[in-house]
The first five atom37 places (N, CA, C, CB, O) and aatype in JSON, in Angstrom:
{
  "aatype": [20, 20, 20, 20, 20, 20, 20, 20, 20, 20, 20, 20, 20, 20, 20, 20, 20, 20, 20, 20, 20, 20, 20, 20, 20, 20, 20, 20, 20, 20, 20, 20, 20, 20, 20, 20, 20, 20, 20, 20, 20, 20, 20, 20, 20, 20, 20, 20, 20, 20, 20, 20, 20, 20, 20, 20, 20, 20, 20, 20, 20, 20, 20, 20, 20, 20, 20, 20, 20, 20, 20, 20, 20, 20, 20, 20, 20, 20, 20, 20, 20, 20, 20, 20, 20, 20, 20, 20, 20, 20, 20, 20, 20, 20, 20, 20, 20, 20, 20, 20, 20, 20, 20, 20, 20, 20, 20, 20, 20, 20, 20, 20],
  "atom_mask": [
    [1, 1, 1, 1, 1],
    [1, 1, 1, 1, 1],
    [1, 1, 1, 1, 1],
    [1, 1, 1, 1, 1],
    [1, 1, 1, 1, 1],
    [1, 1, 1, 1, 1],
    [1, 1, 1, 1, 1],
    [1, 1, 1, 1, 1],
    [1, 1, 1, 1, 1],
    [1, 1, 1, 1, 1],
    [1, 1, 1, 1, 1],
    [1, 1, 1, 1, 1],
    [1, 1, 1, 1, 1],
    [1, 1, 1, 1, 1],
    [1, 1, 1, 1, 1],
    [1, 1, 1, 1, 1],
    [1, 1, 1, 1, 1],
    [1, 1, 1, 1, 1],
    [1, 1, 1, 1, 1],
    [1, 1, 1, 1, 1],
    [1, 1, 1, 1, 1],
    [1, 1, 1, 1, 1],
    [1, 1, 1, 1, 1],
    [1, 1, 1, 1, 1],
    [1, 1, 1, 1, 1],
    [1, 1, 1, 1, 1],
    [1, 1, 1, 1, 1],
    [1, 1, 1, 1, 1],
    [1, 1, 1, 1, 1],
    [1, 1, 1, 1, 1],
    [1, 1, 1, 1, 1],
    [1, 1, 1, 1, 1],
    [1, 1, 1, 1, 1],
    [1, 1, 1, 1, 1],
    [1, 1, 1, 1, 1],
    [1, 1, 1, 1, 1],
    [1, 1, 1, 1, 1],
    [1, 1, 1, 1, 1],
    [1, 1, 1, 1, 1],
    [1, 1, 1, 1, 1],
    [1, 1, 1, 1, 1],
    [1, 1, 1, 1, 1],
    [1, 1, 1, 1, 1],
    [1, 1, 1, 1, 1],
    [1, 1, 1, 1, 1],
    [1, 1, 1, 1, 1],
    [1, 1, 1, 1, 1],
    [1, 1, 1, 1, 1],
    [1, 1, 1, 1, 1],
    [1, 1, 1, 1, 1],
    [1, 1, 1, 1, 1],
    [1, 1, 1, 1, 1],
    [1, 1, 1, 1, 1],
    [1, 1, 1, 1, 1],
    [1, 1, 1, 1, 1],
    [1, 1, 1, 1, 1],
    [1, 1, 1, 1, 1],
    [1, 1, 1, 1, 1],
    [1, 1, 1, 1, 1],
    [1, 1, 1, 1, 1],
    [1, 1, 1, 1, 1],
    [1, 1, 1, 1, 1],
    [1, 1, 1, 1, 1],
    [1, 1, 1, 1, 1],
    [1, 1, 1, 1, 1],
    [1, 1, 1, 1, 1],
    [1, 1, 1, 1, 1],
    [1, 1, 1, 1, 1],
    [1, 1, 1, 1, 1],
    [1, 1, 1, 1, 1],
    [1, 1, 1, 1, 1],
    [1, 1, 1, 1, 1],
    [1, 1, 1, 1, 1],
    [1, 1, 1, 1, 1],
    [1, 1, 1, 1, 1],
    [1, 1, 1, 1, 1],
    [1, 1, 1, 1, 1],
    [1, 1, 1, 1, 1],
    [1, 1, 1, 1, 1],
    [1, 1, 1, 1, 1],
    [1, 1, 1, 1, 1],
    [1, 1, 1, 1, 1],
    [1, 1, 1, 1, 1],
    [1, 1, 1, 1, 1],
    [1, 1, 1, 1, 1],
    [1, 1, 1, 1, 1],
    [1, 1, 1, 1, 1],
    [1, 1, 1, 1, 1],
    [1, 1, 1, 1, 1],
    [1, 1, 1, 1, 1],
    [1, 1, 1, 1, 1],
    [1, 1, 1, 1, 1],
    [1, 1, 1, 1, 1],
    [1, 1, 1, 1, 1],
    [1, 1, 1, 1, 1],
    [1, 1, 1, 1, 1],
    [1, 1, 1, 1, 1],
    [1, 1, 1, 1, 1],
    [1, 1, 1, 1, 1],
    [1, 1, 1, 1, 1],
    [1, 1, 1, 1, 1],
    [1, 1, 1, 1, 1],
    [1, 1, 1, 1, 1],
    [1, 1, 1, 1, 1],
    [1, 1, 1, 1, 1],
    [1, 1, 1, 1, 1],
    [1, 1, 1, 1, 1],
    [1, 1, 1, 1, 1],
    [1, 1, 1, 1, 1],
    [1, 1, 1, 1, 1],
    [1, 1, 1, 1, 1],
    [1, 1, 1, 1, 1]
  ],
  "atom_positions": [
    [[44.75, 67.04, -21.13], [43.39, 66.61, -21.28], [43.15, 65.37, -20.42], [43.06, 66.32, -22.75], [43.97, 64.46, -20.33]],
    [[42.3, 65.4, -19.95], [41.76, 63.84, -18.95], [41.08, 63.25, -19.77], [40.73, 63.93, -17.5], [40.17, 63.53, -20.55]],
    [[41.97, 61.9, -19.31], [41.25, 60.75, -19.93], [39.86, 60.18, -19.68], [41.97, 59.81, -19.71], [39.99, 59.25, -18.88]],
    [[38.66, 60.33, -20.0], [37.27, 59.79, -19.69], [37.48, 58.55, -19.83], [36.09, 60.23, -20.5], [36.65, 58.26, -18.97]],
    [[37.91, 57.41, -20.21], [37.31, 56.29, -20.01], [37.0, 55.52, -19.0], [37.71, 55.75, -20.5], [37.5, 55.82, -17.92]],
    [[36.36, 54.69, -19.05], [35.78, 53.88, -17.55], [36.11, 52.74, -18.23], [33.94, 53.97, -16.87], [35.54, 51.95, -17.48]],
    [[36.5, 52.19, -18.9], [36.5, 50.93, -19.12], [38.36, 50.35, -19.41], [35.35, 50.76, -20.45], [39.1, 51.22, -19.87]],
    [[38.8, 49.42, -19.22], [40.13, 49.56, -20.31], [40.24, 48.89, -21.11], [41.32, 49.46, -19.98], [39.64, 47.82, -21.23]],
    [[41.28, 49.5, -22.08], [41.04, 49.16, -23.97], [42.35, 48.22, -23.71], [41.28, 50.88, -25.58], [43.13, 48.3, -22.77]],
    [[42.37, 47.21, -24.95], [43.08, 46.67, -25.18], [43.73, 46.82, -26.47], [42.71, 45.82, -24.88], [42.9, 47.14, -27.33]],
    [[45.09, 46.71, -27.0], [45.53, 47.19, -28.2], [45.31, 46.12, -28.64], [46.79, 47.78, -28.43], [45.51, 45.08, -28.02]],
    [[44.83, 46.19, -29.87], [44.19, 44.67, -31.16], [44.54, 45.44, -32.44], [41.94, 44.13, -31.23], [44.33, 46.64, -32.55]],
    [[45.02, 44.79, -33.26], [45.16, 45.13, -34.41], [44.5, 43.86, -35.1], [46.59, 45.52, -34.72], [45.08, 42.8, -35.32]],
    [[43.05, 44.19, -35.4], [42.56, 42.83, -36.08], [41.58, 43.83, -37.09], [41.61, 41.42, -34.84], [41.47, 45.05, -37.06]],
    [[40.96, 42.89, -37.93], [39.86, 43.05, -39.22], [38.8, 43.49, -38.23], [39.39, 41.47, -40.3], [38.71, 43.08, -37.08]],
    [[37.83, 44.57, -38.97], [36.48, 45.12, -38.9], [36.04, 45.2, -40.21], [36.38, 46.43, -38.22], [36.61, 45.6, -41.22]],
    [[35.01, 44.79, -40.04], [33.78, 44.92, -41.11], [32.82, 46.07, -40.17], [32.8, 43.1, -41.49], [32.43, 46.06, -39.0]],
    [[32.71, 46.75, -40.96], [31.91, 48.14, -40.34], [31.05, 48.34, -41.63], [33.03, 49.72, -39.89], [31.35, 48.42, -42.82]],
    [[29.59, 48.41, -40.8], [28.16, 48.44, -41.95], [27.73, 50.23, -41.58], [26.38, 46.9, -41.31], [27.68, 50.87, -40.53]],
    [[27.52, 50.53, -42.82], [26.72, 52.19, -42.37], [25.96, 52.0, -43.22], [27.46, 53.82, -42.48], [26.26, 51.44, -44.28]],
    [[24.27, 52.63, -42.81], [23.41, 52.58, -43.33], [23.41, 53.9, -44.22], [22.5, 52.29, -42.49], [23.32, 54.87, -43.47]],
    [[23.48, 54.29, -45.57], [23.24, 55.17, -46.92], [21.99, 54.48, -47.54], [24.64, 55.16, -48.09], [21.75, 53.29, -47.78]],
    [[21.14, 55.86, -47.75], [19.74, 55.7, -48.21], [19.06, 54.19, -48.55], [19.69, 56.53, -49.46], [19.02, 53.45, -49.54]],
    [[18.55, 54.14, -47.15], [18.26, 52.78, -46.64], [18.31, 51.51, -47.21], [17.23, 52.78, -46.3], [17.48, 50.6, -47.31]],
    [[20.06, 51.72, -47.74], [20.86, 50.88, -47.48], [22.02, 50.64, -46.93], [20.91, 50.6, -48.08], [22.83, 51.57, -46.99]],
    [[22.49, 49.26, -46.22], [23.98, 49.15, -45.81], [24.95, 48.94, -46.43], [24.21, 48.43, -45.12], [25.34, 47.92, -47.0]],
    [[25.32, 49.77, -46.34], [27.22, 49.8, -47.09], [27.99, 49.62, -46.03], [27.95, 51.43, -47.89], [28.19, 50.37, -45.07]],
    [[28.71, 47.81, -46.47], [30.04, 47.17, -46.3], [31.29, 48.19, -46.43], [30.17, 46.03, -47.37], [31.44, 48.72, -47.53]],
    [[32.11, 48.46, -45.51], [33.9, 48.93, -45.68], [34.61, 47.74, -44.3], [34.27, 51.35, -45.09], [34.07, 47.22, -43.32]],
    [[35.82, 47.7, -44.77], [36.63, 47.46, -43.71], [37.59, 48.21, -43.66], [37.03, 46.34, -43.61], [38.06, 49.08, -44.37]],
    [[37.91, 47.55, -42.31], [38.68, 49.18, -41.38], [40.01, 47.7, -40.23], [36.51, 50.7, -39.56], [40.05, 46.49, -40.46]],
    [[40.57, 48.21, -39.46], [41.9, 47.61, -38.81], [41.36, 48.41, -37.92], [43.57, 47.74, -39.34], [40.78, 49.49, -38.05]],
    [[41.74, 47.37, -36.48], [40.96, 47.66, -34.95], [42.19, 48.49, -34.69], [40.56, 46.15, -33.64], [43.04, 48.32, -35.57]],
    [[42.57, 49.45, -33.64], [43.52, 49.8, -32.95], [43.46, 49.48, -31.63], [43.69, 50.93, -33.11], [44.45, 49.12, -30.99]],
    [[41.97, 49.61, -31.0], [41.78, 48.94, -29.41], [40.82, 48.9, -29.18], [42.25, 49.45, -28.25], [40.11, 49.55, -29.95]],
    [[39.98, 48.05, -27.88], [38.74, 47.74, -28.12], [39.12, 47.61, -26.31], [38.18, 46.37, -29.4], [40.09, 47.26, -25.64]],
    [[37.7, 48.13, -26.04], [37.41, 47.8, -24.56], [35.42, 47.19, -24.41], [37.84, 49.62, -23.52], [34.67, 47.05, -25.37]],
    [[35.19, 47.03, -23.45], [33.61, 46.4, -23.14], [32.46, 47.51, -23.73], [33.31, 46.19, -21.2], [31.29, 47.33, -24.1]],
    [[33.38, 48.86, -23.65], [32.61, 50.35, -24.11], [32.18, 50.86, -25.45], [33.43, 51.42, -23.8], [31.3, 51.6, -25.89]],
    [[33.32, 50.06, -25.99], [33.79, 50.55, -27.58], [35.22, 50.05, -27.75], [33.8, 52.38, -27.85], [35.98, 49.27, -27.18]],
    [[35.25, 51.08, -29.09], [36.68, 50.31, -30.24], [36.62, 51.63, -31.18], [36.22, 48.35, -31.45], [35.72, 52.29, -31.7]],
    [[38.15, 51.7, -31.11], [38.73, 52.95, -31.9], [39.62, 52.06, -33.21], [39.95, 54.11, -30.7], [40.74, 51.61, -32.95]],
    [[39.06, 51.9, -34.47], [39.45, 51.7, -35.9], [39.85, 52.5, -36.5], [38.71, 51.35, -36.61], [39.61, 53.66, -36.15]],
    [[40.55, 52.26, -37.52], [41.1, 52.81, -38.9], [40.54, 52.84, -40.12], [42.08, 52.27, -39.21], [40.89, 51.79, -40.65]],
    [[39.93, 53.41, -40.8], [39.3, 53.13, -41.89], [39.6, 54.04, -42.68], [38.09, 52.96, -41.8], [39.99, 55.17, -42.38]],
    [[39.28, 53.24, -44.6], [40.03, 54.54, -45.81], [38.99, 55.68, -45.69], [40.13, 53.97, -47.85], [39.33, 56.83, -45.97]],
    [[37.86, 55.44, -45.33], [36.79, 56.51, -45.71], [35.9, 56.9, -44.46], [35.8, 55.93, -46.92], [35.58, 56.25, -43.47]],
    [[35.63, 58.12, -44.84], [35.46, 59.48, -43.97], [33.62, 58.85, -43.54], [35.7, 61.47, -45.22], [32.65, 58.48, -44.18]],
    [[34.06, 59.1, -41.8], [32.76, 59.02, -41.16], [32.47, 59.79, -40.84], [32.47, 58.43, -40.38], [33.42, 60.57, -40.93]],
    [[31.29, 60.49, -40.24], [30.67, 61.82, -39.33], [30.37, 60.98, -37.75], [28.8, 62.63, -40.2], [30.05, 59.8, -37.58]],
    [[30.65, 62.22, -36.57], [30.32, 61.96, -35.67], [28.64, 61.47, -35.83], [30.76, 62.99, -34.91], [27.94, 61.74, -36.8]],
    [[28.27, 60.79, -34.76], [26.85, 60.36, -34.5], [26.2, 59.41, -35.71], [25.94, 61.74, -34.33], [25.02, 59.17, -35.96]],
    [[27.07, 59.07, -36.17], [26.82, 58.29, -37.61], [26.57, 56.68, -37.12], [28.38, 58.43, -38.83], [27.49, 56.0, -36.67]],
    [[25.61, 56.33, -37.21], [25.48, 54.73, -36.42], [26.02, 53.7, -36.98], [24.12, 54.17, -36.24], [25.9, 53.97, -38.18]],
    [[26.62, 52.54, -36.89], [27.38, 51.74, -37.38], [26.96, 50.17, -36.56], [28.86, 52.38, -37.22], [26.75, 50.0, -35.36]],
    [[26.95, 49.25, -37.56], [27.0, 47.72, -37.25], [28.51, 47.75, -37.44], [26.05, 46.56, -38.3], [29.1, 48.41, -38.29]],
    [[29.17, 46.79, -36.36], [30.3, 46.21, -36.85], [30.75, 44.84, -36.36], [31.25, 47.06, -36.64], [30.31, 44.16, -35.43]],
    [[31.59, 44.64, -37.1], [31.48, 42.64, -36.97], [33.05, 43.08, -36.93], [30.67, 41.15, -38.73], [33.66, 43.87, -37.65]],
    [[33.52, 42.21, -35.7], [34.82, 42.14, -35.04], [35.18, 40.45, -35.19], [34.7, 42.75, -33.32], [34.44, 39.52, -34.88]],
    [[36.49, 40.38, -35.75], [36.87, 38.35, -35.78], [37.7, 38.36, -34.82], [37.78, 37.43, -37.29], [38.56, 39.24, -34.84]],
    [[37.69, 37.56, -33.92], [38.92, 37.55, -33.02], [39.71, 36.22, -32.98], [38.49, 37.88, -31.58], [39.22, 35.32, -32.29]],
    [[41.14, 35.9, -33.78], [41.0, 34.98, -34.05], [41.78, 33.76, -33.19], [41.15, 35.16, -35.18], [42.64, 34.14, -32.4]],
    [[41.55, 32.45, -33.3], [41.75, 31.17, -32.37], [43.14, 31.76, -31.61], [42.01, 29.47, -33.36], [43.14, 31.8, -30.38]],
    [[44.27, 32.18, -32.35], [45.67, 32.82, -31.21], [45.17, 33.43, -30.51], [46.88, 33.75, -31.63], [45.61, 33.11, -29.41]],
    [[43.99, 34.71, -30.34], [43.67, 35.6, -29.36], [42.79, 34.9, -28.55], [43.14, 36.84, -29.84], [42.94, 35.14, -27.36]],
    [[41.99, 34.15, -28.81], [40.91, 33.38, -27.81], [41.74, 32.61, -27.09], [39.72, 32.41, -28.49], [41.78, 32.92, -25.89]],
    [[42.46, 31.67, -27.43], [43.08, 30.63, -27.19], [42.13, 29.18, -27.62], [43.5, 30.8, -25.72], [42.49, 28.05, -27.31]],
    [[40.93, 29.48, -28.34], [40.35, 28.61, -28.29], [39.82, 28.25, -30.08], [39.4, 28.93, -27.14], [40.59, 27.81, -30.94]],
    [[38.42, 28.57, -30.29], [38.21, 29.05, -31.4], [38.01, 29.79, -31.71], [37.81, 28.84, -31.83], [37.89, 30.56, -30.77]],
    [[37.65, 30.75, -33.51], [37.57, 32.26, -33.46], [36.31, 32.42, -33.52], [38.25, 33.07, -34.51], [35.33, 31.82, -33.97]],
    [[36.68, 33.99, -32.58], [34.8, 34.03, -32.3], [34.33, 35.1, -32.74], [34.17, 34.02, -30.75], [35.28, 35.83, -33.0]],
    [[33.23, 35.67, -33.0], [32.9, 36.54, -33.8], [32.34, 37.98, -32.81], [31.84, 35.82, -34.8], [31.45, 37.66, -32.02]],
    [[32.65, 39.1, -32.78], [31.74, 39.79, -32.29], [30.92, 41.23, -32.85], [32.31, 39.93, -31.27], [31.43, 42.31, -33.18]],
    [[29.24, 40.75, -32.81], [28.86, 41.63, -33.31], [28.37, 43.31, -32.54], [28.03, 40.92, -33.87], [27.76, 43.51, -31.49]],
    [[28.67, 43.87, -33.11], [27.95, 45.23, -32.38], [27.11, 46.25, -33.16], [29.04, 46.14, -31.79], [27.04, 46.29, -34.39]],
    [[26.38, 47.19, -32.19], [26.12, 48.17, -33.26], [26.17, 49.37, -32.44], [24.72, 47.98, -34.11], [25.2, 49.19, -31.7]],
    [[26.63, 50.35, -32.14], [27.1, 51.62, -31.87], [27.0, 52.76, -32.6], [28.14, 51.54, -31.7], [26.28, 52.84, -33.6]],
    [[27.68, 53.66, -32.15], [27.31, 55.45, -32.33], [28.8, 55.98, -32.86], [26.79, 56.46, -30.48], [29.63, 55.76, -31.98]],
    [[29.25, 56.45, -33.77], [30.6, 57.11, -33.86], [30.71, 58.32, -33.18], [30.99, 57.37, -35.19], [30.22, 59.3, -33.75]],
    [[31.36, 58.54, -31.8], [32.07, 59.58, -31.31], [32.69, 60.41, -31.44], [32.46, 59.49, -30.94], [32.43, 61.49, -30.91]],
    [[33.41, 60.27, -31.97], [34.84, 60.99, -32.5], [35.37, 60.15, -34.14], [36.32, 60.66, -30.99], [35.22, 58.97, -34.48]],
    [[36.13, 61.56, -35.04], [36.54, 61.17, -35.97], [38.14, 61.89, -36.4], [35.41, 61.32, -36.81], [38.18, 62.97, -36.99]],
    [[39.14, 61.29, -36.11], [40.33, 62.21, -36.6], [41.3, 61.65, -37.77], [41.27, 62.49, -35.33], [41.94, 60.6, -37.71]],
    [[41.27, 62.56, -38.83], [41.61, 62.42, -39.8], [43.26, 61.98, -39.78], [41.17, 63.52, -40.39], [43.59, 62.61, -38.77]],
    [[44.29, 61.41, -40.17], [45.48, 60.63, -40.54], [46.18, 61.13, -41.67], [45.16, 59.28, -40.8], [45.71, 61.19, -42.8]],
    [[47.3, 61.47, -41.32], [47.82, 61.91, -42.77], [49.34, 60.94, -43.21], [48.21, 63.83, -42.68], [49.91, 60.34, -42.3]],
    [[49.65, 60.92, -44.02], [49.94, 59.6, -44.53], [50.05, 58.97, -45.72], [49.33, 59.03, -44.16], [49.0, 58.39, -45.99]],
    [[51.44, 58.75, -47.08], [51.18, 58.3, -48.07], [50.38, 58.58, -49.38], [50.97, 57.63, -47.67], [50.31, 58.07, -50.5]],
    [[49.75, 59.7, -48.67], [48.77, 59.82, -50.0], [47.05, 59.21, -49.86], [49.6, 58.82, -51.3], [46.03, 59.55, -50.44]],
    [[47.3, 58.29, -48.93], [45.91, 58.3, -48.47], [44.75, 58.2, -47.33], [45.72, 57.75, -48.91], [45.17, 57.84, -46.22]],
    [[43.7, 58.4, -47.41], [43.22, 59.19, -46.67], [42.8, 58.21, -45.68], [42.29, 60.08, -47.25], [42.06, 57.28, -45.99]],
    [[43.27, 58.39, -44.4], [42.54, 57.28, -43.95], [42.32, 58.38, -42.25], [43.63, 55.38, -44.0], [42.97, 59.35, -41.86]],
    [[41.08, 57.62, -41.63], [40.26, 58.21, -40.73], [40.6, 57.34, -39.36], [38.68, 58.17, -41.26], [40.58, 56.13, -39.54]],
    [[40.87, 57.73, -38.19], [40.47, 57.34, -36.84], [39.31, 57.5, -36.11], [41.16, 57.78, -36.16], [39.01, 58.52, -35.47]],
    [[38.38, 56.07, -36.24], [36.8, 56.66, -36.09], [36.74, 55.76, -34.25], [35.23, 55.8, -37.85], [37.17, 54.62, -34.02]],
    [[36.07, 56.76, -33.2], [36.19, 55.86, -32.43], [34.6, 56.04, -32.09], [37.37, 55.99, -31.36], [33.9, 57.05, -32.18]],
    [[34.27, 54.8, -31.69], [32.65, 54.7, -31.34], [32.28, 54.02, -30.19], [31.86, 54.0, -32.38], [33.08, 53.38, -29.52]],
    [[31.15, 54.12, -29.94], [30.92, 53.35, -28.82], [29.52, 52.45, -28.65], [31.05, 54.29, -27.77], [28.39, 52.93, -28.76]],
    [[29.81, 51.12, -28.38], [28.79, 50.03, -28.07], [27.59, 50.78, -27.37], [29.44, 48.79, -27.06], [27.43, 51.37, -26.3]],
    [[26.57, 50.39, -28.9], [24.79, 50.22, -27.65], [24.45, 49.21, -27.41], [23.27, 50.67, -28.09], [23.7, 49.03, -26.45]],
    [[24.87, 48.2, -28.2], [24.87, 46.7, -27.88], [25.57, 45.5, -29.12], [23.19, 46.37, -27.64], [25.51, 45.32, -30.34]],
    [[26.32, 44.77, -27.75], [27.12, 43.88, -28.6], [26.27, 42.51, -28.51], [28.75, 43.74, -28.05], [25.24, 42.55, -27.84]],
    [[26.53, 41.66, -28.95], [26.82, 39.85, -29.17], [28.1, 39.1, -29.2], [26.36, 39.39, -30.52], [29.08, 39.78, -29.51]],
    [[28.26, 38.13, -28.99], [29.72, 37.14, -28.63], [28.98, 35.8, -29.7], [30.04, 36.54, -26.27], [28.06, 35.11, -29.28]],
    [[29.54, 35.63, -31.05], [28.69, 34.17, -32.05], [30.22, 33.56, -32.07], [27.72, 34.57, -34.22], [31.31, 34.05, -32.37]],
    [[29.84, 32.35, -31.63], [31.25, 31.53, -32.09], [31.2, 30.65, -33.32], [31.72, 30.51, -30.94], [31.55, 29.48, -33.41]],
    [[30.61, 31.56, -34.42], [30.27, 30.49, -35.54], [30.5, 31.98, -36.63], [28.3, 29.45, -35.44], [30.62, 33.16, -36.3]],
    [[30.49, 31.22, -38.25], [30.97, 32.63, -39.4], [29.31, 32.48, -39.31], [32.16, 32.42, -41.43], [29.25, 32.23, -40.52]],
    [[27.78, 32.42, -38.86], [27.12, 33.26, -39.4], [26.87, 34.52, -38.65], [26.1, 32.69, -39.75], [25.84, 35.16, -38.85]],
    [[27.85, 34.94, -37.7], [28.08, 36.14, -37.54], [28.22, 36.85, -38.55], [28.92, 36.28, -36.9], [27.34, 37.7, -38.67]],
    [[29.22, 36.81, -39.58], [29.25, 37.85, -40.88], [28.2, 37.84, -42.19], [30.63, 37.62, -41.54], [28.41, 38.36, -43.28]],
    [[26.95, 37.06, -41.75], [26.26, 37.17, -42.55], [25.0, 38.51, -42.62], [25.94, 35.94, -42.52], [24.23, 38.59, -43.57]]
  ]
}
């Protein structure tokens, strides 16, 4: 299979807060980054997404990875692809999506 990406990912294993909107409201989960490029970011999460499913997500990146302070980044994107993980007993999902538009906040009211 050929690889499509245009961008390159970096391996991160950091915290996501990933928002999905259910009957117009947002429901909070977190999920563990696996890699993230300028395009998108392929996470881990316990619970089951659908392709085309839109998502806010708030990325921490913290002061060791900056080298500086930790900075926050927000996005909100499209889920692409979803492949299921098997594992322990529980269920956990490989959701990868892709940026319609991010932000860079170097402050926590990013997670508000």
């Amino acid at each position: 299979m050929k690889d499509r990406r245009t961008a390159r990912r970096y391996e991160l294993s950091l915290p996501v807060i990933v928002r999905v909107p259910i009957d117009n409201e947002a429901v909070s989960r977190t999920g563990k980054i696996r890699d993230v490029s300028t395009r998108g970011v392929c996470f881990t999460i316990d619970n089951n997404l659908s392709a085309g499913t839109e998502v806010d997500l708030t990325m921490i990146l913290p002061a060791k990875v900056t080298g500086s302070t930790e900075v926050f980044i927000r996005a909100t994107g499209k889920v692409i692809r979803v492949d299921k993980r098997s594992g322990n007993g529980h269920q956990k999902v490989d959701v990868s999506a892709v940026f319609e538009m991010y932000e860079i906040v170097c402050n926590e009211a990013a997670i508000a």
